[in-house]
C-alpha positions as CSV (number, residue, x, y, z in Angstrom):
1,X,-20.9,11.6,17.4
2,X,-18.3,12.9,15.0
3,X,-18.6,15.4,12.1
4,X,-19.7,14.8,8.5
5,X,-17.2,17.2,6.4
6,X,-19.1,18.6,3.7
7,X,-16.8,19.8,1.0
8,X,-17.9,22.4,-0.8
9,X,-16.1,21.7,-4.5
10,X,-15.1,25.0,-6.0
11,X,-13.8,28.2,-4.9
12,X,-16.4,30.1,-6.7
13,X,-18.1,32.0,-4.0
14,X,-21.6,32.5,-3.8
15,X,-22.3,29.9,-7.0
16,X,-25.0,26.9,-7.0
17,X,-23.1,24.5,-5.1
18,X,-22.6,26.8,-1.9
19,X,-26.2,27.0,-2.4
20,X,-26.9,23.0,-2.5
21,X,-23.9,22.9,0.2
22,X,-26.3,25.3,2.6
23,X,-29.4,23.1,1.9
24,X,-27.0,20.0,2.9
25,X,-25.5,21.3,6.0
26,X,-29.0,22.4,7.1
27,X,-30.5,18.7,6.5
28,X,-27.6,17.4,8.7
29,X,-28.3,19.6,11.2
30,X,-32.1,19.4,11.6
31,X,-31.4,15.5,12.3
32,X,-28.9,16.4,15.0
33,X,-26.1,15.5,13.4
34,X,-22.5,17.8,13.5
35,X,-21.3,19.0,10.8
36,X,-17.6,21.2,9.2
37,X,-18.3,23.0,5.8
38,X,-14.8,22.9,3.9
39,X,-15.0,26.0,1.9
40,X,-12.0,25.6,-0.8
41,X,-13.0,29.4,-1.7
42,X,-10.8,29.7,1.9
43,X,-7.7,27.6,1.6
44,X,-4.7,29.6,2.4
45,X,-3.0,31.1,-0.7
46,X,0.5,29.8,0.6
47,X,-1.1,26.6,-0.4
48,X,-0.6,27.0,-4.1
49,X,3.0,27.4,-3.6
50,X,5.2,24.8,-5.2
51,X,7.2,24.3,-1.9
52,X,3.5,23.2,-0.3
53,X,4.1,19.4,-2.1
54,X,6.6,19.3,0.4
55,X,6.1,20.9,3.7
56,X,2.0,22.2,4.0
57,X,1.7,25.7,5.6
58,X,0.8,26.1,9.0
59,X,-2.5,28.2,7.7
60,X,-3.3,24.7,5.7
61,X,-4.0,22.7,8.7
62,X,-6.9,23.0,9.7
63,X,-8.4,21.7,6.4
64,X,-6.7,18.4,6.8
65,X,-7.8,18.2,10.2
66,X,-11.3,18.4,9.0
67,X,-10.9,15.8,6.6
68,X,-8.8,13.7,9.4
69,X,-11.0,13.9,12.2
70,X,-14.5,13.4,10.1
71,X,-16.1,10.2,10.5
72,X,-16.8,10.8,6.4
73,X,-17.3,13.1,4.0
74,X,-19.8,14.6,1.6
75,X,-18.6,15.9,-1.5
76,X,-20.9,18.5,-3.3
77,X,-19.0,19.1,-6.7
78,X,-20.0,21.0,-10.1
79,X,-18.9,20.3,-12.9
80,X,-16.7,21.9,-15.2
81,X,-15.6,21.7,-19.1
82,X,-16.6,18.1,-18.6
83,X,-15.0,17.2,-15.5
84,X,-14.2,17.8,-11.7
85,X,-13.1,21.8,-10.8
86,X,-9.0,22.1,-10.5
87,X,-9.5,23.1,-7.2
88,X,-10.9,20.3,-5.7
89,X,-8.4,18.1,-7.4
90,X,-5.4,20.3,-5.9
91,X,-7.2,20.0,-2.3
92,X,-7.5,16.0,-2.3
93,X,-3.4,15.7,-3.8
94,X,-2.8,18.4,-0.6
95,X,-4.1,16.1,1.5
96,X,-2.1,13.3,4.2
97,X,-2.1,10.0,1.8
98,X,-3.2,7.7,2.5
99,X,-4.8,8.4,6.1
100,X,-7.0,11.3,5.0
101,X,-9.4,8.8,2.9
102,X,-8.6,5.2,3.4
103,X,-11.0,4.0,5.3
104,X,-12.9,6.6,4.9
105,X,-17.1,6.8,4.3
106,X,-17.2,8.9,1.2
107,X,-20.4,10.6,-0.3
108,X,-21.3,12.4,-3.5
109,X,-23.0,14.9,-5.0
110,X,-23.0,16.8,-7.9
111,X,-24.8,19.8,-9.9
112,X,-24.5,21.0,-13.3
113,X,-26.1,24.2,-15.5
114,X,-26.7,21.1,-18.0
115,X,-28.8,17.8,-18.8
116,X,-26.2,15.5,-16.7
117,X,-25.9,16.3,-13.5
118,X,-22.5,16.2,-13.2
119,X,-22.4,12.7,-13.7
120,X,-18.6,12.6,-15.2
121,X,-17.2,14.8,-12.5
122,X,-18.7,12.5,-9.7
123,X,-17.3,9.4,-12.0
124,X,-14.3,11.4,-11.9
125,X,-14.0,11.4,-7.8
126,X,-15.5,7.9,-7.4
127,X,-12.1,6.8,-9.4
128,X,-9.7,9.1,-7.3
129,X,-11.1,7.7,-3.9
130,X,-11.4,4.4,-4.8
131,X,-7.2,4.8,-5.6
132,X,-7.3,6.3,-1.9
133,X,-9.2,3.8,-0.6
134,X,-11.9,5.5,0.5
135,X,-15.3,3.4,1.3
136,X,-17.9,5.3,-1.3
137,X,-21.7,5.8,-0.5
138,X,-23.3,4.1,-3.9
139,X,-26.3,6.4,-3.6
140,X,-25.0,9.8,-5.8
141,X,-27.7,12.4,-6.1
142,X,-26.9,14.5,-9.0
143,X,-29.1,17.4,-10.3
144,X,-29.3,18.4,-13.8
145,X,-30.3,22.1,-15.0
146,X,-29.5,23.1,-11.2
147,X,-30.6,26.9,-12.3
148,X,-34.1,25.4,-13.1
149,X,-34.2,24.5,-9.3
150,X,-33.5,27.4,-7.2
151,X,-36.0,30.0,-6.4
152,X,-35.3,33.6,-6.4
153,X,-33.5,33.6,-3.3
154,X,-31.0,30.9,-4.1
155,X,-33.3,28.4,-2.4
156,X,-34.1,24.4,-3.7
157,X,-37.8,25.0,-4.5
158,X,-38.2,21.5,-6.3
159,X,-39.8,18.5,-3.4
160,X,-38.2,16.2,-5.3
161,X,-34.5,17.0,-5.4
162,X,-34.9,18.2,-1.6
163,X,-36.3,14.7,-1.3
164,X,-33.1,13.1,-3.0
165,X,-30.7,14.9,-0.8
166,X,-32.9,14.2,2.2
167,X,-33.0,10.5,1.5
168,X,-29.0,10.4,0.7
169,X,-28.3,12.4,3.8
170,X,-29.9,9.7,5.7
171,X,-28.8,6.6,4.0
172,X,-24.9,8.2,4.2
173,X,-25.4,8.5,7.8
174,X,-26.5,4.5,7.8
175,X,-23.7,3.8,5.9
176,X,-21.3,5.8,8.1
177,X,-22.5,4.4,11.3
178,X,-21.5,0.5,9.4
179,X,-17.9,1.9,9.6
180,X,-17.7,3.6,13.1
181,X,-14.6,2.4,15.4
């Protein structure tokens, strides 16, 4: 069985959606099923050199690979000033077009500090991957007032939001499966 790439959104270490990304990775796992956390807080700093729009450093590969070899991929994004972060943007226009996402089981989810959940940023992605022809998972879970969720030690302590993520997790996996080669 091959990898669900989780991509973890930002590259604001230590923030909310590494912690929703760790609650993720764990469901995954407890189902039996592999998983590759893409942690843009690691991409190569030769990356954001102009000369990488035409030839990708060598230290860049293994990010595509992830993306390449994953039978689909989970995106876990905040939002920011209304929209998706920069960095995430710069990592999908880095990436192989089209192979990385055509094709390509796509799933989203999405926090915010506010009342929406991230909703435009998602909207945001949903637009991008549908140009890249990605296949997108219709089931987004987004969590408004993420702050309001997390116990003192960064955990989810809300049932229902664990629920949500539980219940995507496993209908993404469905989906996924519809697509296998």
């Amino acid at each position: 069985m091959s990898n669900i790439a989780i991509i973890l959104g930002t590259n604001r270490r230590g923030g909310n959606t590494a912690k929703v990304v760790a609650h993720l990775d764990a469901i995954y796992r407890a189902i039996g099923q592999p998983t590759q956390v893409i942690d843009l807080s690691t991409l190569p700093l030769e990356i954001f050199s102009p000369s990488s729009y035409t030839e990708k450093p060598a230290e860049f590969k293994p990010f595509a690979d992830a993306v390449l070899e994953s039978s689909g991929l989970h995106v876990v994004t905040p939002e920011y000033n209304g929209g998706l972060p920069g960095i995430l943007k710069y990592f999908i226009d880095m990436l192989k077009f089209p192979e990385s996402f055509e094709r390509k089981p796509v799933c989203f989810t999405g926090l915010s500090a506010g009342d929406l959940g991230a909703v435009r940023s998602v909207e945001q992605l949903q637009a991008i991957f549908l140009y890249r022809k990605a296949y997108l998972f219709p089931e987004c879970v987004l969590v408004p007032m993420i702050g309001k969720h997390l116990n003192p030690e960064g955990r989810i302590a809300n049932a229902e939001v664990l629920g949500q993520l539980r219940a995507q997790v496993e209908g993404f996996l469905r989906f996924v499966k519809l697509f296998a080669a």
